[in-house]
N, C-alpha and C positions, 0 to 999 in steps of 0.2 A: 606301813613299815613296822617291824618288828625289832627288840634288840635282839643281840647274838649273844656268846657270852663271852666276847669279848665289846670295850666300853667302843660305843658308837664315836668318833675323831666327830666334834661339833666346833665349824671355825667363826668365828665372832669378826668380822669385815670390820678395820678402823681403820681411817682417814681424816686428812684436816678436817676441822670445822663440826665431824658428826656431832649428829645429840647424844648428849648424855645419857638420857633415861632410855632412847631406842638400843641403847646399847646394854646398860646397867638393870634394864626390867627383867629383860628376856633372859639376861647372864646370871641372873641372880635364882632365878626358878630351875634354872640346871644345875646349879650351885645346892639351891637345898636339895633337887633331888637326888644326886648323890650322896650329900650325907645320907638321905631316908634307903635311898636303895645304894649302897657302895657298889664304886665300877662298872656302873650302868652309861658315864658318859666322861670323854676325855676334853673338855674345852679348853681351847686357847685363841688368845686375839691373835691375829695373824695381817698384815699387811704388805705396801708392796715391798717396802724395806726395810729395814730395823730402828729405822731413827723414830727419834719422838713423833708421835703426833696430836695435834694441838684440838682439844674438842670446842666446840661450839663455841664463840666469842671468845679464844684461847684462854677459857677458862681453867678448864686442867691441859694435863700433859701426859700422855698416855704412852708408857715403850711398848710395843708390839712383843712377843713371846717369839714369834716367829715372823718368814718374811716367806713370799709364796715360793720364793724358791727352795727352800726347807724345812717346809711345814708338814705334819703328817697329813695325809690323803683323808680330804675331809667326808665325812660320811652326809653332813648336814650343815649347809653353809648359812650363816647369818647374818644379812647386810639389813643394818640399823641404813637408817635416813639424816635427813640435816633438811636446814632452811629450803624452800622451794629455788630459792633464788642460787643458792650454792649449786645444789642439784644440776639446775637449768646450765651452768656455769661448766660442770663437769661433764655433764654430753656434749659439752665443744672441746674438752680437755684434750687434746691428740694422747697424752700423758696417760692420764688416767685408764683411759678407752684400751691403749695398748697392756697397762699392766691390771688392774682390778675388772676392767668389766672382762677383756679377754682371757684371766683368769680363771672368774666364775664361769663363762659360759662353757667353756673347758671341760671345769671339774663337773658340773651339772652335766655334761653330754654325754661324761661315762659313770652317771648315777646318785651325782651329790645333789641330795633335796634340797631342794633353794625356801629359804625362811627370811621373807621381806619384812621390814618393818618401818611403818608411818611409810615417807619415801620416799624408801631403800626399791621401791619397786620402779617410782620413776626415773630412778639411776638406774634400770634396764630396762629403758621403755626404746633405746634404739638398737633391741636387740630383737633376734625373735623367738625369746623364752616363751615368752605369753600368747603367741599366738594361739588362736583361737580356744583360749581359756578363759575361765572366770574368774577375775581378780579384782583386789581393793586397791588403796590408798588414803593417804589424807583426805579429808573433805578440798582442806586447797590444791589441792594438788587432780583431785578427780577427772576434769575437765581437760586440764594440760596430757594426763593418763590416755583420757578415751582417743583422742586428736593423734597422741602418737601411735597407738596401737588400734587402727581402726578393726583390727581381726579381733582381738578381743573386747570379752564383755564385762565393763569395769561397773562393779555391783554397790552402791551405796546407801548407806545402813546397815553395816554391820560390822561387825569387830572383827571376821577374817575370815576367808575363803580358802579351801581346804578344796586341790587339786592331785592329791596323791602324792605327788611328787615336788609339789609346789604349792607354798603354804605361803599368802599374802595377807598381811593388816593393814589394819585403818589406822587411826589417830594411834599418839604416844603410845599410851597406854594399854591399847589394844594388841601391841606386841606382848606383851605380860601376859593377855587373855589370850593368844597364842600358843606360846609355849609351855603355860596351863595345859591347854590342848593336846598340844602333843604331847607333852609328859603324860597326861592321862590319859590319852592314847597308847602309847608303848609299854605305860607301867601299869595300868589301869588307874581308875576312879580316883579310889582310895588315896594314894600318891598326892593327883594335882588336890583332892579338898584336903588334906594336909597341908599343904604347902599354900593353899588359899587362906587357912585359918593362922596360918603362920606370917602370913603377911597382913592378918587381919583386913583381907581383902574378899570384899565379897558383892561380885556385881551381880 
């Protein structure tokens, strides 16, 4: 995927409980890269509804920008993860299922790149994105992953699997070495190892 020259709509998925950092890594590398390259990308959190949402052991409190019913048309959708146990708790959500996962499946059917993180990938493991694809997750989470999706092939050891269309990571942190990725993917090189040495992050 290439940008255009108008800025790519990148939607940032939050709900109760998520993590912090699956959410604040990957949000902050699109952050710098628009300072480095202006109106290369338009991000916003976006949820099912406008009211607060409470992250990981209601430690903060997050209001959503938007809510999916009038959010702009995401070009690149970004669903951070949470606890495995949460996770596991939200594919029985009748809730949730109806408005975020049948959301995203949605907007990815008519072209919105799906960009998992830690997992943000087993909260759509009873869907059939991933079929017969190559994807990551958590190390805890791996095994729960392969069992749901037995069509695809859940790869471990490595920081994130890059399917054109569908872009999955491993642990926390390895969403950060993601959307590295894709930033330097779309802007070239230069970009993501700025925005590496900016973070004084260098793995």
């Amino acid at each position: 995927m290439t940008t255009t020259n108008h800025p790519l709509n990148v939607a940032f998925i939050i709900f109760n409980q998520v993590e912090v950092l699956d959410l604040n890594g990957p949000l902050d590398v699109f952050v710098k890269a628009n300072i480095l390259h202006p109106n290369t990308y338009n991000h916003y959190l976006v949820a099912a509804t406008k009211d607060i949402v409470k992250t990981e052991s209601d430690t903060t409190h997050i209001l959503p920008q938007y809510s999916f019913a009038d959010c702009p048309t995401p070009d690149i959708i970004v669903l951070p993860g949470a606890n495995p146990d949460i996770v596991m708790n939200y594919l029985q959500d009748e809730s949730f299922q109806n408005t975020y996962t049948k959301w995203i499946v949605a907007q990815h059917s008519v072209g919105a790149m799906l960009f998992t993180v830690c997992t943000g990938s087993l909260l759509l493991s009873n869907t059939h994105l991933f079929d017969h694809l190559d994807i990551t997750t958590h190390f805890m989470a791996i095994e729960a992953l392969q069992q749901a999706i037995p069509t695809a092939k859940v790869i471990t050891g490595v920081r994130y699997v890059d399917q054109g269309n569908v872009l999955t990571t491993a642990g926390i942190t390895a969403g950060i070495d993601g959307a590295l990725y894709l930033v330097s993917k779309q802007l070239g090189e230069e970009i993501g190892k700025t925005i590496s040495q900016l973070f004084e992050y260098n793995k």
